[in-house]
N, C-alpha and C positions, 0 to 999 in steps of 0.2 A: 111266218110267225112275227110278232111284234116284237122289237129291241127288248124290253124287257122284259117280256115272256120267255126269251130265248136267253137273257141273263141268269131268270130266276129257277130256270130248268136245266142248266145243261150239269151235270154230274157228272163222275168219276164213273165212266162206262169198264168193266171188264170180262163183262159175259156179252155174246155174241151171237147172234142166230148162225143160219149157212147162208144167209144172202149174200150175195155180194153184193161191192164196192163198187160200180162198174169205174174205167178211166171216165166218161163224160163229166158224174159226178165228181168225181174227185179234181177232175180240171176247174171245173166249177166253185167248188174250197176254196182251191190254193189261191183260183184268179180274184176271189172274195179278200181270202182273207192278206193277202201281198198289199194291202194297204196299211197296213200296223205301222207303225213308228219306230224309227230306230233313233242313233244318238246323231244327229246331224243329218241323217238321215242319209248314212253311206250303205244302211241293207247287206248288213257283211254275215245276212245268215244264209245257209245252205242245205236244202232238206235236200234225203237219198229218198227213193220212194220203193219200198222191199214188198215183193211179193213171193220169192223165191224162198220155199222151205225149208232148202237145204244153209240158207243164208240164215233165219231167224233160228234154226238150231244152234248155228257158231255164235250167231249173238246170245241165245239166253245160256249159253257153256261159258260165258265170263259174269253169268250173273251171282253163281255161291256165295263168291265170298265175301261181296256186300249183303246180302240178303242174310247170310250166317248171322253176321252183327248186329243186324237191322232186328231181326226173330229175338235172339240174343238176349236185346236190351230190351223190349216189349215184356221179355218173359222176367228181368230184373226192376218191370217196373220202371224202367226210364224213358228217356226220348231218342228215340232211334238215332244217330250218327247228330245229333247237334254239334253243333261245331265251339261248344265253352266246355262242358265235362268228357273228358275220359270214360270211356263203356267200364262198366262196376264187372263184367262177366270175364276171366282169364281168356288169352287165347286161345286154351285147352278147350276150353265148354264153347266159344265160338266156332272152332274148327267141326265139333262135334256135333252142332246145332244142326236139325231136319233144315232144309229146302224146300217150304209148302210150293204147290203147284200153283196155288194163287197170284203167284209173284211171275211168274212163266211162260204159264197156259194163254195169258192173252195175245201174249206177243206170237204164241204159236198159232195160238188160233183166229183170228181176226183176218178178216180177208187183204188185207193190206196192214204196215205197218211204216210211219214217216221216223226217219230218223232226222233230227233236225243238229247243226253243226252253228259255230258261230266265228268269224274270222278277229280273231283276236289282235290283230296290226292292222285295221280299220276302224276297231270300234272303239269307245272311248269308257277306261274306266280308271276312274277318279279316286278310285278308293286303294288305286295299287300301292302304294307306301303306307295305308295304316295297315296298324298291328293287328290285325284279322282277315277273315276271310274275308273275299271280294263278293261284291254282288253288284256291283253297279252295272258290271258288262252284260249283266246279263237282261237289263232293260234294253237292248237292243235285239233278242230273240225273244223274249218269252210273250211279249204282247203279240209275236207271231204265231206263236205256238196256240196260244187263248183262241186269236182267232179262228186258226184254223176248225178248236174244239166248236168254238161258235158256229159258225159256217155248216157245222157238220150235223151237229143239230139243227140249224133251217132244214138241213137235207133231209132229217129222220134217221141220221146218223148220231154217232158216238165213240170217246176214247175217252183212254187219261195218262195223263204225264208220267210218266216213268222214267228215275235216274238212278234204276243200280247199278245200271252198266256203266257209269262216269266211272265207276272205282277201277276200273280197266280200258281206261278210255286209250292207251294206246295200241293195245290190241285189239278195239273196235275204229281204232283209228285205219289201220293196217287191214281191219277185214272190208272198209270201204272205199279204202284207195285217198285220203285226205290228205292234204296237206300238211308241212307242221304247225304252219301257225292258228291252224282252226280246233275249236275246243268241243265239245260232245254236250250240249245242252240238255236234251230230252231222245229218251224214244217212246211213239205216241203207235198204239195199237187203234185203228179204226174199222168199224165196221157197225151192223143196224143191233142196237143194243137188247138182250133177252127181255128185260122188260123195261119199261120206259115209266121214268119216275116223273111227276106232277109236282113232288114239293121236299124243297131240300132243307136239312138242318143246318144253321149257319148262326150265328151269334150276333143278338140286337148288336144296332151301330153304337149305342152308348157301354155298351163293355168294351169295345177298343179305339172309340174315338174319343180325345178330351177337347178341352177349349183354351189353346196359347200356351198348356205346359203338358209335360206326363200327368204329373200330378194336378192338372185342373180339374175343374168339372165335368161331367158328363157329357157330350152334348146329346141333345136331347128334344 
């Protein structure tokens, strides 16, 4: 496929046929997509590659209690786990909230699933002393992670990012033998997608890009 056909197609896969993943292809991803960029370029990410069922059961059994909130706030009309407002819903009605299978079934069902980790004492982020959440360290995994999704769609493949399990990242830390100093970035569910979409909704560049301010003009 061409770079940009493969940009303007790849989507948020989480339905799955039975094909498999074979290893060849998948060698073929990672040996793809291991050219992304990190911060200096020290490569301090580290995927586990899960095939083993009884393994993605223990992992989606720490997924509740982020996905409770996540459900939660969707149902109060807000923005799921932002990190500026506080969830409007009580603990109570969080604890209470269904579990769709939506949120689960991929990880189970996909013929393979990459967990991807990131070594947080190689990587550099910049933003650790301001008064918010970090995000900087995470340009050092996530352009790997893209790729990989890229990659996967050359192949006629597909997944998508999933991180509810960071809200238990040390007992997914623990269920794959890490480190301490590595942190839980994504887990990507991969396999040849039920049905394969031609064109994605995404928003003109002039509703989030301006010209030299927030408040410039459109560019256009």
């Amino acid at each position: 496929m061409e770079l940009y056909d493969v940009m303007r197609t790849t989507p948020a896969v989480r339905e799955f046929t039975d094909d498999p993943l074979p290893d060849e292809t998948l060698t073929r991803i990672l040996d793809n997509a291991r050219f992304a960029p990190s911060g200096g370029n020290r490569q301090g990410a580290h995927i586990v590659v899960v095939r083993e069922q009884e393994t993605r059961e223990r992992l989606v059994a720490l997924y509740p209690s982020a996905v409770r909130r996540y459900v939660a706030q969707i149902g109060a009309g807000e923005s799921p786990w932002n990190s500026v407002h506080p969830p409007g819903p009580t603990p109570e009605e969080i604890a209470t909230t269904e579990v769709p299978g939506r949120f689960t079934d991929p990880v189970l069902q996909a013929p393979v699933v990459l967990v991807f980790f990131v070594d947080l004492a190689v990587v550099a982020s910049m933003d650790q002393d301001l008064d918010r959440v970090g995000v900087i360290s995470g340009g050092s995994v996530y352009p790997l992670v893209w790729n990989v999704l890229l990659a996967a769609r050359n192949e006629g493949f597909g997944g998508t990012i999933t991180t509810m399990a960071v809200v238990e990242e040390p007992a997914v830390k623990e269920l794959f033998g890490m480190p301490d100093t590595f942190a839980l970035a994504a887990v990507v569910p991969l396999g040849r997608p039920v049905k394969v979409l031609t064109k994605l909704k995404r928003q003109p560049i002039e509703e989030f890009v301006t010209r030299e301010r927030y408040d410039g003009p459109p560019w256009s």
